[in-house]
N, C-alpha and C positions, 0 to 999 in steps of 0.2 A: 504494500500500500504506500502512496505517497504523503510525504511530509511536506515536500517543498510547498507545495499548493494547500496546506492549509490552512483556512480562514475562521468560518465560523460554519456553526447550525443556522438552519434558518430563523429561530429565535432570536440569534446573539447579534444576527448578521444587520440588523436595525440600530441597536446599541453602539455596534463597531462602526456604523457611519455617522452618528453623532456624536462618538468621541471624538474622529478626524474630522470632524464640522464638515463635511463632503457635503456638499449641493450639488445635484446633478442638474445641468441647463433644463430652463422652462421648455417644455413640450409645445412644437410647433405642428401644427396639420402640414397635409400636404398642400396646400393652397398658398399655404401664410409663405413657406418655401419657396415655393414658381413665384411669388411676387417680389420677394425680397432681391435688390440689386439686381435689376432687371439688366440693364445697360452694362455690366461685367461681362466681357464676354466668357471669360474661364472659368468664373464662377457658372456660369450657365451650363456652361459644357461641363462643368463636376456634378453641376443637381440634376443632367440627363443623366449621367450615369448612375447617379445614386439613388434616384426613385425607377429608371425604368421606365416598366407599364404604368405604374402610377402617377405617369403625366397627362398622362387620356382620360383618363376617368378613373374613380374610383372602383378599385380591385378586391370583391366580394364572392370568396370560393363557396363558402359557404352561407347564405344569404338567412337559415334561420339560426346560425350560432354568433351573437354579438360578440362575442371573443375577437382581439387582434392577433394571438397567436394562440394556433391551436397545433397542441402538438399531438403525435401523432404514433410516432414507436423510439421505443430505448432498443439499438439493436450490439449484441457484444461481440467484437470482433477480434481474431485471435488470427494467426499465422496456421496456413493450411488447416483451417478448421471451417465448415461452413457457418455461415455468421449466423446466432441465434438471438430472433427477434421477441418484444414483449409489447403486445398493440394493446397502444395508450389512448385509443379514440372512444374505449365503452366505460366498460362501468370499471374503474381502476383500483375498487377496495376487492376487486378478485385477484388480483395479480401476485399477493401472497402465495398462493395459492401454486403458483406457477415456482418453479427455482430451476434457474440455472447451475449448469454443474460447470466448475474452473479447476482447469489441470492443476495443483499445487505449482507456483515458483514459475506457470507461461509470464508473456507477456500481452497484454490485450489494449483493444482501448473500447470506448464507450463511442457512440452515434446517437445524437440524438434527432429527430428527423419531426419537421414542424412546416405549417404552415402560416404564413403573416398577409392578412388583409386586413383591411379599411383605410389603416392609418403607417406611420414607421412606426420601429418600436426603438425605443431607446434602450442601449448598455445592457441587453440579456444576460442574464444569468445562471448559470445551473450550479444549484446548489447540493451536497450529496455530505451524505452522515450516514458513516458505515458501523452498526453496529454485535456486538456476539453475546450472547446472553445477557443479552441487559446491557454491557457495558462496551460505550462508547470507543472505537479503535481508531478510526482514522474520521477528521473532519476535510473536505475543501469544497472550492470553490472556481470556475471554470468561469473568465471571461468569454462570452459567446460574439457578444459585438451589437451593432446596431441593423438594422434587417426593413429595406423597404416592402411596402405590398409587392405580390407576386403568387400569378396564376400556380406555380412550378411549386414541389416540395422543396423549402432547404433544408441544410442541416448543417452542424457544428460534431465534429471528433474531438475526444480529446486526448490527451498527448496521452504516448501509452505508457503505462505503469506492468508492475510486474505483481504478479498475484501472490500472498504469501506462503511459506513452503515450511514444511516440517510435520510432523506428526501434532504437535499444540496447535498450531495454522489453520486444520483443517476442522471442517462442521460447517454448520448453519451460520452464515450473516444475514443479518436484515440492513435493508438501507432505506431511507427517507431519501426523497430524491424532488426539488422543489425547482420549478422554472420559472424567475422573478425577473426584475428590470432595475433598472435604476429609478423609475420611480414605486418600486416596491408593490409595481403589480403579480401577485399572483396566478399567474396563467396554466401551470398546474403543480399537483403536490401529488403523492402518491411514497406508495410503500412497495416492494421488493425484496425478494429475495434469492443468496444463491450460496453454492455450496463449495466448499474447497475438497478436492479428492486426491487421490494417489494418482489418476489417470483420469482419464475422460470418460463420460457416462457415452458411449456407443448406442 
């Protein structure tokens, strides 16, 4: 598990940006955007590339989920292993339910894979708290970035880590896994699980 990367739980992680008085810039539409420094020309040509389809109109995949991001699957990806996915679109208090099995000591990384209409989204987050009986082992935190609308699924990888190895390593973890912004929208939360082995569940 990694240490570089950690920050907080999704609790703490509110408290930790008002000890660093961190203000994330005022939330603009996409309108307010296309207006601003019209007569720029480079600026102009940075906000085509950076809204896209979102300069034509308003981009609404799904027209009865008010959600600007809605995400979609956590999928785990491993070196010659076919990639094992967990669909984040129903009802996500089942997904316990579900565990993954992790070779002791691979390396993997996480995919989170989402969809962003209406609006941009500012400073994404994925937030994840991995823990083994009750007690907390590794907290972090994944800068994702900022994400215009778009018909197209995106997604965010994150860097890969190595799964832990030894006979005490292995069992049951549970993870909280929460996909926030900077301004502390939660777009979703959910729970997970998976298990460390000698080998791979075939």
């Amino acid at each position: 598990m990694s240490e570089v990367e950690e920050v907080a739980t999704p609790e703490e992680f509110v408290e930790n940006e008002q000890e660093t008085n961190y203000k994330p810039p005022p939330e603009k539409t996409i309108e307010e955007i296309l207006q601003i420094d019209q007569e720029d020309e480079s600026l102009r040509k940075y906000k085509e590339a950076l809204l896209g389809q979102a300069q034509t109109g308003p981009v609404i995949v799904e027209p009865d989920n008010p959600r600007k991001v809605i995400v979609k699957r956590l999928v785990l990806v491993a070196a010659d292993r076919p990639e094992i996915a967990l669909d984040l679109s129903g009802d996500v208090s089942q997904l316990k339910k579900e565990t993954f099995t992790i070779k002791e000591g691979v390396s993997y990384k996480i995919r989170i894979e989402f969809l962003v209409q209406r609006e941009i989204v500012h400073g994404l987050k994925y937030v994840q708290k991995t823990s083994k009986l009750g007690i907390t082992v590794d907290k972090m935190t994944h800068m994702v970035g900022s994400y215009a609308p778009k018909t197209e699924i995106q997604s965010y990888t994150t860097p890969a880590e190595d799964a832990p190895s030894g006979l005490l390593a292995r069992g049951s973890y549970t993870v909280s896994s929460l996909f926030t912004d900077d301004d502390k929208n939660e777009h979703l939360k959910w729970e997970w699980t998976f298990e460390i082995k000698k080998d791979w569940k075939d």
